[in-house]
PyMOL Python script that loads the backbone (N, CA, C, O; Angstrom):
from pymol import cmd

cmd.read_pdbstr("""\
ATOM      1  N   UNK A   1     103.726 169.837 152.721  1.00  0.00           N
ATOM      2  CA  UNK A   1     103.429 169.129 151.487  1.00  0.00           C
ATOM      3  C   UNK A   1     104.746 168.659 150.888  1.00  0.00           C
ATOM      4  O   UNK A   1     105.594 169.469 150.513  1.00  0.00           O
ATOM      5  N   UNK A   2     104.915 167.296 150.799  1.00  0.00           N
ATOM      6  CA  UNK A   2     105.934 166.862 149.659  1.00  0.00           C
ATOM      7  C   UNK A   2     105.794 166.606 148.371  1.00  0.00           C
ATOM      8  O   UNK A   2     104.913 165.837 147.987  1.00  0.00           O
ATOM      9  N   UNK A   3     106.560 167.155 147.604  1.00  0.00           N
ATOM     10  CA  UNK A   3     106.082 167.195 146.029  1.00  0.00           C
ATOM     11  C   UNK A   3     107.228 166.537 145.649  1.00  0.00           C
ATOM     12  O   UNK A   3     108.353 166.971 145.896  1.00  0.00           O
ATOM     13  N   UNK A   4     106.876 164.937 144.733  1.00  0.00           N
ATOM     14  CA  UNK A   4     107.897 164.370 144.212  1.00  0.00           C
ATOM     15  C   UNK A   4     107.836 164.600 142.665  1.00  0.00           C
ATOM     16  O   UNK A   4     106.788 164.482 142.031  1.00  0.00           O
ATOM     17  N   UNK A   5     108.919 164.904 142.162  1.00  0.00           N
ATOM     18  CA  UNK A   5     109.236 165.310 140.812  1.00  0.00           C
ATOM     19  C   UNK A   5     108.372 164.368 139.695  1.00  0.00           C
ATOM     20  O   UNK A   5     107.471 164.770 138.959  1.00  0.00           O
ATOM     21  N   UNK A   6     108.933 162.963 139.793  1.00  0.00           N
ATOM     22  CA  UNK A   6     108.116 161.799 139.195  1.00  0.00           C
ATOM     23  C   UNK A   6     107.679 160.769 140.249  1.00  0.00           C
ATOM     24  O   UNK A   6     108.047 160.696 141.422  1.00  0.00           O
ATOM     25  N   UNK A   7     106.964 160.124 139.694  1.00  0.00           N
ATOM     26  CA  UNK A   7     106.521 158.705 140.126  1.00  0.00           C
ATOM     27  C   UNK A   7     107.500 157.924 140.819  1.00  0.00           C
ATOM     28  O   UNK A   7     107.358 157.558 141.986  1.00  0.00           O
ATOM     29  N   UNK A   8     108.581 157.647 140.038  1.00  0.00           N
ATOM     30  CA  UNK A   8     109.935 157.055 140.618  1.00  0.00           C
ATOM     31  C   UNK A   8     110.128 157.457 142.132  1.00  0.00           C
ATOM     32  O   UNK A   8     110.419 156.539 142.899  1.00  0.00           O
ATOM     33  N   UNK A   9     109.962 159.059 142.776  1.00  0.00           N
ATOM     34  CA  UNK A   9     110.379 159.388 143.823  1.00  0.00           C
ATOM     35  C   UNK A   9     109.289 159.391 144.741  1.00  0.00           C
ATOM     36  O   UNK A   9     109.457 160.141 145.702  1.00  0.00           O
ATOM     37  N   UNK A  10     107.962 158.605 144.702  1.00  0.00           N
ATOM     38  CA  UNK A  10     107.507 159.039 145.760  1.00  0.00           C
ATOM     39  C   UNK A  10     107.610 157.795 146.671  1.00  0.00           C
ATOM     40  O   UNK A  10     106.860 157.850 147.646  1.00  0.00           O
ATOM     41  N   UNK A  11     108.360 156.703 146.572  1.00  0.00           N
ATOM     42  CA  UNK A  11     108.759 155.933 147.397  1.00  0.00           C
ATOM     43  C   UNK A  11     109.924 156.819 149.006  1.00  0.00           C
ATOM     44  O   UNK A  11     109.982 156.573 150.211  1.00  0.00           O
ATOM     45  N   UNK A  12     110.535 157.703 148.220  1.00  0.00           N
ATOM     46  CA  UNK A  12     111.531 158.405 148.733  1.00  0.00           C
ATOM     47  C   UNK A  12     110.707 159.171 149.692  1.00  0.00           C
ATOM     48  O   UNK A  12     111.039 159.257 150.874  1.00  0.00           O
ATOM     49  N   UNK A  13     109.124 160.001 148.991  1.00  0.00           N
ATOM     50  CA  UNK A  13     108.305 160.862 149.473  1.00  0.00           C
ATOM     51  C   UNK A  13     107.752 160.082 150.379  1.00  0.00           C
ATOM     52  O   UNK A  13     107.891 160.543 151.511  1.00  0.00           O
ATOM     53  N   UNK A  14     107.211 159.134 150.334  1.00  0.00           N
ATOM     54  CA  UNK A  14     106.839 158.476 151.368  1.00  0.00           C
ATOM     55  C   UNK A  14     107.802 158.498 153.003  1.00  0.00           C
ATOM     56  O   UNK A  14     107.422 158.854 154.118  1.00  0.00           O
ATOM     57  N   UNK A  15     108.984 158.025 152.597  1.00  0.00           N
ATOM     58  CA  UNK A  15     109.979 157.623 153.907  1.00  0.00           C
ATOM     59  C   UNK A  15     109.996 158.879 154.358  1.00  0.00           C
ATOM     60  O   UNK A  15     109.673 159.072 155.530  1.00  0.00           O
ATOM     61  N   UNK A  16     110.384 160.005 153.498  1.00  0.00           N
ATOM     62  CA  UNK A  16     110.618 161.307 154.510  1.00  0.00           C
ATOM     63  C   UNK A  16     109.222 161.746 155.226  1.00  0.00           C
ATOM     64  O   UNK A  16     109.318 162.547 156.156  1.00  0.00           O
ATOM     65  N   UNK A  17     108.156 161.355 154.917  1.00  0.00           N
ATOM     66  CA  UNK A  17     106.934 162.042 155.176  1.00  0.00           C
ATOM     67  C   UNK A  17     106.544 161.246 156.865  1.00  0.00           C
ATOM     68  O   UNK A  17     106.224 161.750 157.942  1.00  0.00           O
ATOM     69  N   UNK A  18     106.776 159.711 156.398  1.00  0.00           N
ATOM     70  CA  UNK A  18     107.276 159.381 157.957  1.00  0.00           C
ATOM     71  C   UNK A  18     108.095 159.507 158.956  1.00  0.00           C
ATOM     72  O   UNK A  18     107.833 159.250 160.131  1.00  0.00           O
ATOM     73  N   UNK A  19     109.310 159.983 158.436  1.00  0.00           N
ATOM     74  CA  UNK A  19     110.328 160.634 159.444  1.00  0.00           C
ATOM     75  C   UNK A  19     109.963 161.727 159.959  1.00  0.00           C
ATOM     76  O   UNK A  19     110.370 162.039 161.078  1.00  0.00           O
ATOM     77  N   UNK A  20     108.833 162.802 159.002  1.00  0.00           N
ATOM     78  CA  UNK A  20     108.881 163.938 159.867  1.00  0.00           C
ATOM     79  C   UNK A  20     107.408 163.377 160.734  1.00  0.00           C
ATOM     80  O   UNK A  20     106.980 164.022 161.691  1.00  0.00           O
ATOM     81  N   UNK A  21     106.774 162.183 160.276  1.00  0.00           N
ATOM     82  CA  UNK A  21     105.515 162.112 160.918  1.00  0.00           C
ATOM     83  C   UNK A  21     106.135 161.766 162.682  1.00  0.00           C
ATOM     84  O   UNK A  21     105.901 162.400 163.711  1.00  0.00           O
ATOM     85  N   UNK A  22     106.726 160.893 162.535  1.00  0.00           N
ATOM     86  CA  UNK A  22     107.519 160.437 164.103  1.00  0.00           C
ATOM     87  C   UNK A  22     108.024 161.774 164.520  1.00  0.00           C
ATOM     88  O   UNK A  22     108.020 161.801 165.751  1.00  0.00           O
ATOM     89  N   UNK A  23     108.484 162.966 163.990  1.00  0.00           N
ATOM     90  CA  UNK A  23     108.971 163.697 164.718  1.00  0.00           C
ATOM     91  C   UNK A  23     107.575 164.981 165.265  1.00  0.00           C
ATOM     92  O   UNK A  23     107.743 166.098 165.756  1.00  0.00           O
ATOM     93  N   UNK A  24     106.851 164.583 165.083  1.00  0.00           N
ATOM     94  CA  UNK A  24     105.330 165.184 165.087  1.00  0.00           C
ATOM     95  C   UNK A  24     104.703 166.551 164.270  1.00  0.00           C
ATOM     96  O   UNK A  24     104.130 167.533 164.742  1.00  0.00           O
ATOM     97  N   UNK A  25     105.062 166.198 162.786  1.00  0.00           N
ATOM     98  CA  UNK A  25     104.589 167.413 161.972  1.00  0.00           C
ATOM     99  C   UNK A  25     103.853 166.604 160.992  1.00  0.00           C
ATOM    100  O   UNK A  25     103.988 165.450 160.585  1.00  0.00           O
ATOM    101  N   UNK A  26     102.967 167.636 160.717  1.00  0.00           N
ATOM    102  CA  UNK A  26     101.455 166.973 160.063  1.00  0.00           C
ATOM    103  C   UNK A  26     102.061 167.507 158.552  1.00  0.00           C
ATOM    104  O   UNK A  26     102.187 168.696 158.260  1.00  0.00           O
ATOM    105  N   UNK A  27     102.424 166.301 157.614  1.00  0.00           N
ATOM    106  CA  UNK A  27     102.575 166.152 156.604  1.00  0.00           C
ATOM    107  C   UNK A  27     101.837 165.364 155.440  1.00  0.00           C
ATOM    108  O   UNK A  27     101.327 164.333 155.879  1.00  0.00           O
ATOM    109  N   UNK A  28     101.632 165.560 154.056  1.00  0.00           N
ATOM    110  CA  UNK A  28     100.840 165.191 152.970  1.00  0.00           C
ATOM    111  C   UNK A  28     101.915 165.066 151.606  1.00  0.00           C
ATOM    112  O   UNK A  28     102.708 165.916 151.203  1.00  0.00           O
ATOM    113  N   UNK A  29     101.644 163.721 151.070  1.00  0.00           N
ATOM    114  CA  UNK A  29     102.754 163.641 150.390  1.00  0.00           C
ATOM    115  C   UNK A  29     101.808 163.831 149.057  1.00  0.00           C
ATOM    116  O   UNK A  29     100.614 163.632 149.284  1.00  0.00           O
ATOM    117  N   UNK A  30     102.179 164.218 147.570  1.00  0.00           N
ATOM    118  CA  UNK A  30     101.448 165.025 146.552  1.00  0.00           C
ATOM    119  C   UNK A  30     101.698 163.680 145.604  1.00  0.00           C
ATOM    120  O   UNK A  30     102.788 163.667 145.032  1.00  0.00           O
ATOM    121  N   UNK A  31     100.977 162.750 145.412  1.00  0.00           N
ATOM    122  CA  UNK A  31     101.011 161.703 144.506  1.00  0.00           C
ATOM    123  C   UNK A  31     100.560 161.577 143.250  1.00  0.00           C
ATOM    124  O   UNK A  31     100.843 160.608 142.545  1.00  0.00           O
ATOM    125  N   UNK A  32      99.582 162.866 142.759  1.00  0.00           N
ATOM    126  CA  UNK A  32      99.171 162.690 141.540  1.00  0.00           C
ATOM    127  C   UNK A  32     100.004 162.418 140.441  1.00  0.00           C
ATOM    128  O   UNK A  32     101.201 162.623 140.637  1.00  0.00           O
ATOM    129  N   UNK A  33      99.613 161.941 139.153  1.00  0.00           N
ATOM    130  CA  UNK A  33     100.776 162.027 138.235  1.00  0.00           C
ATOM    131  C   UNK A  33     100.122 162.614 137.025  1.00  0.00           C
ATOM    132  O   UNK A  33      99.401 162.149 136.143  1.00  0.00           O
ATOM    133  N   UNK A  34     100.946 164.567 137.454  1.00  0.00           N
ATOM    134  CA  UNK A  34     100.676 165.143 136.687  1.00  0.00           C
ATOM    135  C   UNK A  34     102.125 166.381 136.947  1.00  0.00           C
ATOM    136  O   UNK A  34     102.719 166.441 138.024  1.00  0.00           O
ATOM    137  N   UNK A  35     102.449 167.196 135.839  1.00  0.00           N
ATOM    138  CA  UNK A  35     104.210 167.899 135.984  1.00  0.00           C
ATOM    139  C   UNK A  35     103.883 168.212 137.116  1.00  0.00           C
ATOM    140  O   UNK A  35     102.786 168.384 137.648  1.00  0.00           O
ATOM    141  N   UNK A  36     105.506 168.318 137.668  1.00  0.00           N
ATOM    142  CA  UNK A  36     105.590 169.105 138.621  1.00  0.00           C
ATOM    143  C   UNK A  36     105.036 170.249 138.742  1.00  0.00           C
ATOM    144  O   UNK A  36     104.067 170.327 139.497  1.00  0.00           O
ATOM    145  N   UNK A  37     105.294 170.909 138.349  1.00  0.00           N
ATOM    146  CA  UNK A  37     104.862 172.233 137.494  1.00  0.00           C
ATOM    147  C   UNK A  37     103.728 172.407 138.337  1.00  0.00           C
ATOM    148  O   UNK A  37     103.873 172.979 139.418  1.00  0.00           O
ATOM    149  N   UNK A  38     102.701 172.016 138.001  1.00  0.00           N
ATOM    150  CA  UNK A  38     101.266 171.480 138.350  1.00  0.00           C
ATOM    151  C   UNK A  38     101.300 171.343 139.607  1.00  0.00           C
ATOM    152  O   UNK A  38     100.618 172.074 140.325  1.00  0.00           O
ATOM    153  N   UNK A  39     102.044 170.447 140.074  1.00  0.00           N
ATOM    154  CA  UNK A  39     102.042 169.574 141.324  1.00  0.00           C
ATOM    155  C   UNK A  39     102.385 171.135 142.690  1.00  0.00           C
ATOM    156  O   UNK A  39     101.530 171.509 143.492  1.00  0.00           O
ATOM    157  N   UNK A  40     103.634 171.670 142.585  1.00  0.00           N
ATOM    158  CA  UNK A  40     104.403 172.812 142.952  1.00  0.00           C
ATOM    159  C   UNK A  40     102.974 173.984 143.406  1.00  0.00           C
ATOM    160  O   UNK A  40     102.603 174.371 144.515  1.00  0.00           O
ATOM    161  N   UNK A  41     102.431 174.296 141.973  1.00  0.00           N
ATOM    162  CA  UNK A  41     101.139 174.844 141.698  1.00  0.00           C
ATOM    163  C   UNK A  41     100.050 174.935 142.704  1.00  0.00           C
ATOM    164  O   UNK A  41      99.477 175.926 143.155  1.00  0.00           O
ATOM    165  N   UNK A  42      99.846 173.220 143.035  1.00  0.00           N
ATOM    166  CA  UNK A  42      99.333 172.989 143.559  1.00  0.00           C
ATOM    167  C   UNK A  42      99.063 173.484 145.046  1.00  0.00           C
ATOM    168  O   UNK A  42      98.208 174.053 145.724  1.00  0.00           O
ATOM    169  N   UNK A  43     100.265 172.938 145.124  1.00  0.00           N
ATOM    170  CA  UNK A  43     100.795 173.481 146.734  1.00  0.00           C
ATOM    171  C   UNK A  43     101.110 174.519 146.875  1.00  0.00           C
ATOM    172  O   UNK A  43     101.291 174.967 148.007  1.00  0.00           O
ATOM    173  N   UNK A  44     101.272 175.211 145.831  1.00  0.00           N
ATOM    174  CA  UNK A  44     101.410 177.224 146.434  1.00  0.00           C
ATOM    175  C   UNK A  44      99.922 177.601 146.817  1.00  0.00           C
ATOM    176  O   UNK A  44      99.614 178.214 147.839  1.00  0.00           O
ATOM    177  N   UNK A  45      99.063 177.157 145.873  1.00  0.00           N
ATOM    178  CA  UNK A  45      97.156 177.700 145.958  1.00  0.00           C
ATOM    179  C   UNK A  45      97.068 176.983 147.612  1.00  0.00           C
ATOM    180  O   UNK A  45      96.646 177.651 148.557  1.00  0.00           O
ATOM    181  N   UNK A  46      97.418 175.898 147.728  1.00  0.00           N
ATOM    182  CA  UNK A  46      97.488 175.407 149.291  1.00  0.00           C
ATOM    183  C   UNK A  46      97.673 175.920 150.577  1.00  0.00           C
ATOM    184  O   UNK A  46      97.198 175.732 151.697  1.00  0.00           O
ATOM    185  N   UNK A  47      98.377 176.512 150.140  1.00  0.00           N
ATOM    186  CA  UNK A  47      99.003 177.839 150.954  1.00  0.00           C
ATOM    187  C   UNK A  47      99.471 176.915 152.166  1.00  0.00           C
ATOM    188  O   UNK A  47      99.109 177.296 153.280  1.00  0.00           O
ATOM    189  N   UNK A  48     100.131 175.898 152.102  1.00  0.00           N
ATOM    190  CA  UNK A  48     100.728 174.860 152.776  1.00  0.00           C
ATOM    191  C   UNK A  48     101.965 175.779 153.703  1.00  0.00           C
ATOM    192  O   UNK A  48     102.039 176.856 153.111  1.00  0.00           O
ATOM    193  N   UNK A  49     102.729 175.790 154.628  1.00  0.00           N
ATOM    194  CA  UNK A  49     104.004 176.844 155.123  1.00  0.00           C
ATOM    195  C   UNK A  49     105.038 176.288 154.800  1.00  0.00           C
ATOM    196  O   UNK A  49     106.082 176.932 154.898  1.00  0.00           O
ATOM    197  N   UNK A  50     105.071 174.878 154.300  1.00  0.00           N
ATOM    198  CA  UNK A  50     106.460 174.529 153.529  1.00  0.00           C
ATOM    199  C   UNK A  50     106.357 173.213 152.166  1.00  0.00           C
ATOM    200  O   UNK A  50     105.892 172.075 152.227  1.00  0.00           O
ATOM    201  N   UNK A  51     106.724 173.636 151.506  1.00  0.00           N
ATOM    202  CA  UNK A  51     106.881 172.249 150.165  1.00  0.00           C
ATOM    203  C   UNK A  51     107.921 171.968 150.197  1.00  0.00           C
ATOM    204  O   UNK A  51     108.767 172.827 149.948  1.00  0.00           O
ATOM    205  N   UNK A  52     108.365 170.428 150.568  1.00  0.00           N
ATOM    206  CA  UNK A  52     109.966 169.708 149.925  1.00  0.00           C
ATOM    207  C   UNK A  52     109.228 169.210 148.703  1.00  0.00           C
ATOM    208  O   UNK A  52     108.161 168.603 148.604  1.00  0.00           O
ATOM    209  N   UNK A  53     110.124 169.652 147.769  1.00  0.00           N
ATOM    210  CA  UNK A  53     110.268 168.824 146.274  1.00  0.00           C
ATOM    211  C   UNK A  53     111.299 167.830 146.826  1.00  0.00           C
ATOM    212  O   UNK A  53     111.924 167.896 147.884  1.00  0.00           O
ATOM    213  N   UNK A  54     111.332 166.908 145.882  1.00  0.00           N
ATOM    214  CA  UNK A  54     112.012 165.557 146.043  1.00  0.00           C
ATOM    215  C   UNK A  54     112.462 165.245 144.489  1.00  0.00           C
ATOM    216  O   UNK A  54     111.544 164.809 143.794  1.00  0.00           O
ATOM    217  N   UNK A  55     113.380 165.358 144.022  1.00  0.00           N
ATOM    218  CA  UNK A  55     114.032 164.623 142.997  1.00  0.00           C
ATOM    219  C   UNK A  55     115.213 163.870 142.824  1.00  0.00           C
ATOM    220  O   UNK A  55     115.855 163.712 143.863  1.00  0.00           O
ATOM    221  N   UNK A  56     115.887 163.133 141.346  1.00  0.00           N
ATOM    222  CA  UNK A  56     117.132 161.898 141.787  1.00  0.00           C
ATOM    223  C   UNK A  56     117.891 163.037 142.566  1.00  0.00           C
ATOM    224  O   UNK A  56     117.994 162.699 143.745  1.00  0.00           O
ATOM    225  N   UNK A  57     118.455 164.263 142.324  1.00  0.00           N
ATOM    226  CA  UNK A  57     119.623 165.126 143.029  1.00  0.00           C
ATOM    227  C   UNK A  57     119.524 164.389 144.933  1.00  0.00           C
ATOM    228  O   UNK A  57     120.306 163.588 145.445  1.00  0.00           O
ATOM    229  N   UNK A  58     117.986 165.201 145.718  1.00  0.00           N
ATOM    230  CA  UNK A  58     117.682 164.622 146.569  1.00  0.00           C
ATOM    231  C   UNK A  58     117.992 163.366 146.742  1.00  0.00           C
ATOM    232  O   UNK A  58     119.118 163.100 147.163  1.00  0.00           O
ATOM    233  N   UNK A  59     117.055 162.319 146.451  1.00  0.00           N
ATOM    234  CA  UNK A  59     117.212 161.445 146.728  1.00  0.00           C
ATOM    235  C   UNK A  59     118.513 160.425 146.527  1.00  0.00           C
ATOM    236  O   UNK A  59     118.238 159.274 146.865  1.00  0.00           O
ATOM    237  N   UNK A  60     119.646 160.581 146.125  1.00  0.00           N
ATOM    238  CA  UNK A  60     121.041 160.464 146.143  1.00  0.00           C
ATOM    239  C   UNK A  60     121.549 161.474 147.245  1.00  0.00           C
ATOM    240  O   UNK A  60     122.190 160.899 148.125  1.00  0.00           O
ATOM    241  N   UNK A  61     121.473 162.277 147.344  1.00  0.00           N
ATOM    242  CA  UNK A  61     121.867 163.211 149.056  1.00  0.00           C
ATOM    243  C   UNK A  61     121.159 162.704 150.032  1.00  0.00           C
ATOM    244  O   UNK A  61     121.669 162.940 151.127  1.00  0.00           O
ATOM    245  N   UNK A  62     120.113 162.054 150.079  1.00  0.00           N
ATOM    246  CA  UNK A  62     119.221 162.063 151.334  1.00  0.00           C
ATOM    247  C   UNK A  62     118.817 163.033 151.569  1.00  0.00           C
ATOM    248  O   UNK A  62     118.183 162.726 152.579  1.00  0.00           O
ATOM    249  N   UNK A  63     118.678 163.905 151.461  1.00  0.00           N
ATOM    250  CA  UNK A  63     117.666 165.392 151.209  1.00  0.00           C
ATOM    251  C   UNK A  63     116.560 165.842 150.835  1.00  0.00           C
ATOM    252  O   UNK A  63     115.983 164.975 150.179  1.00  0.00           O
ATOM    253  N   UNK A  64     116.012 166.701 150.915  1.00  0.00           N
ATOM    254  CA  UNK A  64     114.741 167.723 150.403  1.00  0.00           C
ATOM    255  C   UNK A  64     115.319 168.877 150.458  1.00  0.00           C
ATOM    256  O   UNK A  64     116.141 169.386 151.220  1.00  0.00           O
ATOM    257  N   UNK A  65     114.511 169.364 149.119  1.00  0.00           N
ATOM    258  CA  UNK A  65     114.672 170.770 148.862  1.00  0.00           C
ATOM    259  C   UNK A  65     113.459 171.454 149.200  1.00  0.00           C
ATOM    260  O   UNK A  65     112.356 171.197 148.718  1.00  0.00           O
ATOM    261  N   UNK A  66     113.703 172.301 150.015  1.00  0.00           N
ATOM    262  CA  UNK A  66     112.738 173.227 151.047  1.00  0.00           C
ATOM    263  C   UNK A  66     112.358 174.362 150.330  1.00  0.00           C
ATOM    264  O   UNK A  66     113.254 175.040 149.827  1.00  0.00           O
ATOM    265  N   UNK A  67     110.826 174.797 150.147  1.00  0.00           N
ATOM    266  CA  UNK A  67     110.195 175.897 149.963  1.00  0.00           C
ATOM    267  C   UNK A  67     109.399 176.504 151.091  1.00  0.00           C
ATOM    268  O   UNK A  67     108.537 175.755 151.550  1.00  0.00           O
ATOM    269  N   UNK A  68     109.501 177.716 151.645  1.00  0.00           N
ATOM    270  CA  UNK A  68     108.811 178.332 152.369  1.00  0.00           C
ATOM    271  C   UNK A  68     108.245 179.002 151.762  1.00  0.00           C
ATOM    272  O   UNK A  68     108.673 179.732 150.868  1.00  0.00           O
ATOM    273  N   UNK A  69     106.666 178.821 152.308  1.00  0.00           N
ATOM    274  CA  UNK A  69     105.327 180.115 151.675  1.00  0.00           C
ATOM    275  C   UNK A  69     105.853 181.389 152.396  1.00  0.00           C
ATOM    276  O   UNK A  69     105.289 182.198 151.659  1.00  0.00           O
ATOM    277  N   UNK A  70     106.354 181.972 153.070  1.00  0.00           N
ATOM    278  CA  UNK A  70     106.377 183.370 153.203  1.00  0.00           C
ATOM    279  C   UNK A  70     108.076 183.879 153.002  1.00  0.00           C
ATOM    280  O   UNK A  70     108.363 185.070 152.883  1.00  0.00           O
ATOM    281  N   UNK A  71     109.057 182.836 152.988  1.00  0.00           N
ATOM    282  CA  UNK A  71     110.323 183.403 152.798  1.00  0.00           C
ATOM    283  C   UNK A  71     110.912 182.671 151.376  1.00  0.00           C
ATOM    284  O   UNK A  71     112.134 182.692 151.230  1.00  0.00           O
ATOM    285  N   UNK A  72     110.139 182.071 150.398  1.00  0.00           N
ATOM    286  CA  UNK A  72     110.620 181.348 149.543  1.00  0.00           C
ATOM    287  C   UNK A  72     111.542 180.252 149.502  1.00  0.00           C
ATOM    288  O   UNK A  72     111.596 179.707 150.604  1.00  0.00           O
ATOM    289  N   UNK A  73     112.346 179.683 148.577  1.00  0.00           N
ATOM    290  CA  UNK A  73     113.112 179.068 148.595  1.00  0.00           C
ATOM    291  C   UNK A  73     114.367 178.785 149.890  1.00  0.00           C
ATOM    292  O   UNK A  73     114.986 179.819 150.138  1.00  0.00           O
ATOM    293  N   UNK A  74     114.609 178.113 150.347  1.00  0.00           N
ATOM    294  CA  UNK A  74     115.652 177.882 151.468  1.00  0.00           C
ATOM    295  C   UNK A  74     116.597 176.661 151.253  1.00  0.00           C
ATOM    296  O   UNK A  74     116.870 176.006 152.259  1.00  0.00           O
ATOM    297  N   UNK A  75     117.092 176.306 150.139  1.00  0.00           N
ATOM    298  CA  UNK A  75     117.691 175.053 150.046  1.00  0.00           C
ATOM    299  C   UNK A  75     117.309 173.833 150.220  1.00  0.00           C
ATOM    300  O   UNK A  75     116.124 173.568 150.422  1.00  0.00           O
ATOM    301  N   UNK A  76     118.424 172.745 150.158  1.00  0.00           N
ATOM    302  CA  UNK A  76     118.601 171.342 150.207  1.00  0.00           C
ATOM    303  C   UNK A  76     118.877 171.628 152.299  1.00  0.00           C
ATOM    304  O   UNK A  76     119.407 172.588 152.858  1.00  0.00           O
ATOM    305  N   UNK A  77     118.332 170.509 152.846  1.00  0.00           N
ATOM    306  CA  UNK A  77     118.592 169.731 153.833  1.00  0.00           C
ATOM    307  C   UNK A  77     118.062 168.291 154.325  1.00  0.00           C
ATOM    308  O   UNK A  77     117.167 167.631 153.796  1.00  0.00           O
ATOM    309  N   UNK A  78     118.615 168.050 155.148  1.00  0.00           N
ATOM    310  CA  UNK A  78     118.266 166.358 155.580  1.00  0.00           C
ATOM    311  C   UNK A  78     116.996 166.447 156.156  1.00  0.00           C
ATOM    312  O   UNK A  78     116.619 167.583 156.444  1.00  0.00           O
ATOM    313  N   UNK A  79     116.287 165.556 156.377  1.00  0.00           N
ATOM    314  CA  UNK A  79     114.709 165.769 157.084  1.00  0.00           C
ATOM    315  C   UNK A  79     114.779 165.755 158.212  1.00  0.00           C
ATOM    316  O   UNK A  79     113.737 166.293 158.585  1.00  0.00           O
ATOM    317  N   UNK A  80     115.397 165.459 159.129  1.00  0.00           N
ATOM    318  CA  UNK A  80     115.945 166.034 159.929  1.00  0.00           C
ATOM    319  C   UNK A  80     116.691 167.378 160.904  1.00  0.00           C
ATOM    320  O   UNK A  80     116.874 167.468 162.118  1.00  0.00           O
ATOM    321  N   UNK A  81     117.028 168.397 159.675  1.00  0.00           N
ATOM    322  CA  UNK A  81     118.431 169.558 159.865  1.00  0.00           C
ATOM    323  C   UNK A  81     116.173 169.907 159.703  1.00  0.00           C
ATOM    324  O   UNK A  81     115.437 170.054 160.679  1.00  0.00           O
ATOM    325  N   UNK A  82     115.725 169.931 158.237  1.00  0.00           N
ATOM    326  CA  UNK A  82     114.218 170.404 158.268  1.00  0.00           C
ATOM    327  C   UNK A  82     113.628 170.059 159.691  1.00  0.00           C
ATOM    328  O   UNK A  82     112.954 171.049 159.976  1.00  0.00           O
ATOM    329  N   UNK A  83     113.547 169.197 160.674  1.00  0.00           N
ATOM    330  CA  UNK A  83     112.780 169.160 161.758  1.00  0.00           C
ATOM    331  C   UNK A  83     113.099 169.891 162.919  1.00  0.00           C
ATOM    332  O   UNK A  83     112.477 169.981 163.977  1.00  0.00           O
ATOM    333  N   UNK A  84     114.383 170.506 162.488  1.00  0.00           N
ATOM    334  CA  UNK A  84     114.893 171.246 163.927  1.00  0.00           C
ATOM    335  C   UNK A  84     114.764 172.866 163.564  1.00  0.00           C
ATOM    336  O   UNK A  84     114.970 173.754 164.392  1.00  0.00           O
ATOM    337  N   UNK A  85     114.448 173.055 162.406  1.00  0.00           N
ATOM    338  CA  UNK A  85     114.195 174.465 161.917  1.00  0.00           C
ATOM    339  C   UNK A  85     112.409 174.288 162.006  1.00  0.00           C
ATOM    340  O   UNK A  85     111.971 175.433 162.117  1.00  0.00           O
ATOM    341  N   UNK A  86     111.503 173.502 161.999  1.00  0.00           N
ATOM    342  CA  UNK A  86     110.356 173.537 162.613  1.00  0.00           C
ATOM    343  C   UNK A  86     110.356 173.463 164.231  1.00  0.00           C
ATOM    344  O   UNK A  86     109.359 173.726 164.903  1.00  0.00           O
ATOM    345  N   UNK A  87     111.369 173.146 164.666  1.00  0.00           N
ATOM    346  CA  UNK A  87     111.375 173.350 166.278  1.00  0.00           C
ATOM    347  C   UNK A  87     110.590 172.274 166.855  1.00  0.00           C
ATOM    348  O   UNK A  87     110.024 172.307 167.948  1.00  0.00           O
ATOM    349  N   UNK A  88     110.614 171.041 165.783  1.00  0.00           N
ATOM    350  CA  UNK A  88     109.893 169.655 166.214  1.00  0.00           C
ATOM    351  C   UNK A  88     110.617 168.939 167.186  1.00  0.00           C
ATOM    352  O   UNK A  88     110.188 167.865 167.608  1.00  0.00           O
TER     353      UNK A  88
END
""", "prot")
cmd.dss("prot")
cmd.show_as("cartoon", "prot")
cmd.util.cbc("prot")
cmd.orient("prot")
């Protein structure tokens, strides 16, 4: 699941969601517009195995910030450095 902070970023959410789609991981990008907060929320009840949030920080790095459902938080990486830690 990608969770973009605002509206502004899900252009960003989009591109990464296709980069990991070409690399063959089944991804869903979180478009509602409602807080993050909410959105985050969302995707924990999901029980999804990873959430990138996406905000300006990200998207000026080229990055996502990685949440794992069973080990929590794991940092900023490229969607990419993320596809080789899925073993895609």
């Amino acid at each position: 699941m990608i969770v973009p902070v605002a509206d502004r970023h899900i252009d960003y959410a989009k591109q990464v969601a296709e980069d990991l789609r070409t690399a063959g991981a089944r991804v869903k990008v979180e478009e509602r517009s409602e807080s993050v907060g909410k959105k985050i929320r969302a995707a924990e009840l999901g029980r999804y195995p990873f959430m990138l949030v996406v905000g300006d920080r990200e998207v000026e790095a080229g990055e996502v910030a990685v949440r794992s459902h069973d080990e929590g938080e794991l940092g900023s990486m490229t969607s990419e450095k993320f596809c080789m830690l899925l073993g895609t």
